[in-house]
N, C-alpha and C positions, 0 to 999 in steps of 0.2 A: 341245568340248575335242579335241583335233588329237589322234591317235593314234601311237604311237610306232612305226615301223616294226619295229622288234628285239621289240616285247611280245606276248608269245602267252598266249593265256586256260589259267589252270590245269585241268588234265583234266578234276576232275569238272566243271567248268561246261561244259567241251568235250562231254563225255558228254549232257548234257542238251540241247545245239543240234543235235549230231549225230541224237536221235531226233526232234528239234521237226520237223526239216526231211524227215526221211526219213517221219515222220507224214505227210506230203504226197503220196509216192510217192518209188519209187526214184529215185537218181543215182550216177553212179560223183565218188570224191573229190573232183575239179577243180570238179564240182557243187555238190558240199555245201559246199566252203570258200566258192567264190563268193555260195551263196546264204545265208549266214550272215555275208558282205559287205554285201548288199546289204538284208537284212532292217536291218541296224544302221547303215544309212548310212555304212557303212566306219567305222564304229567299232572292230568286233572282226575278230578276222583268224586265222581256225584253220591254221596252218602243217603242214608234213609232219610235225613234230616232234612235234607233239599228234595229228593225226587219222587220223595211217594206226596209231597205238599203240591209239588211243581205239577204232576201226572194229574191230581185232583180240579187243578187250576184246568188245566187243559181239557179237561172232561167235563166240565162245568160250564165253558166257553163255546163246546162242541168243536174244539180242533182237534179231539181225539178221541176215542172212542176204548173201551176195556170191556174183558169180556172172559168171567172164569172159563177154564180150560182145564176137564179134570184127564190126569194123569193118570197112565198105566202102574206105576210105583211114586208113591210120596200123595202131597196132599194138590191139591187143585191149585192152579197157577193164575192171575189173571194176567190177560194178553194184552197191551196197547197196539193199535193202529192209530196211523194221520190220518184223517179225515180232510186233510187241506189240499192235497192231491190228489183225489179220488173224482171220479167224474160224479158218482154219488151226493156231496157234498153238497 
């Protein structure tokens, strides 16, 4: 089933891909939407609109942690980690 360009997955299901993937190791957003492309065969598609709201929720709660990361070329990136699998925690 072909994917609608304009449809974005409602938060809480946002909330749950964003920890599946950061389960894995950190990435900053551009990461995490792509790799929750590419886990679903381009099914689902987390936009700004849900994952940088969703990322804040999670940062807020302490089940994730961000953390700018400046770059060799371009501007500074920030990075999310789980915090829920961490012996840290």
């Amino acid at each position: 089933m072909p994917r609608s360009d304009d449809a974005e997955l409602p938060r809480g299901q946002s909330l749950t891909l964003i920890l599946s993937v950061l389960a894995c190791g950190p990435l900053h957003g551009y990461g995490i939407a792509r790799e929750v492309e590419r886990r679903s065969a381009s099914l689902l598609r987390l936009g700004e609109g849900s994952l940088y709201p969703t990322l804040r929720t999670l940062e807020n709660a302490g089940w994730v942690t961000g953390e700018w990361q400046a770059q060799e070329v371009g501007p500074a990136r920030k990075v999310y980690a789980c915090l829920l699998y961490t012996s840290d925690a």
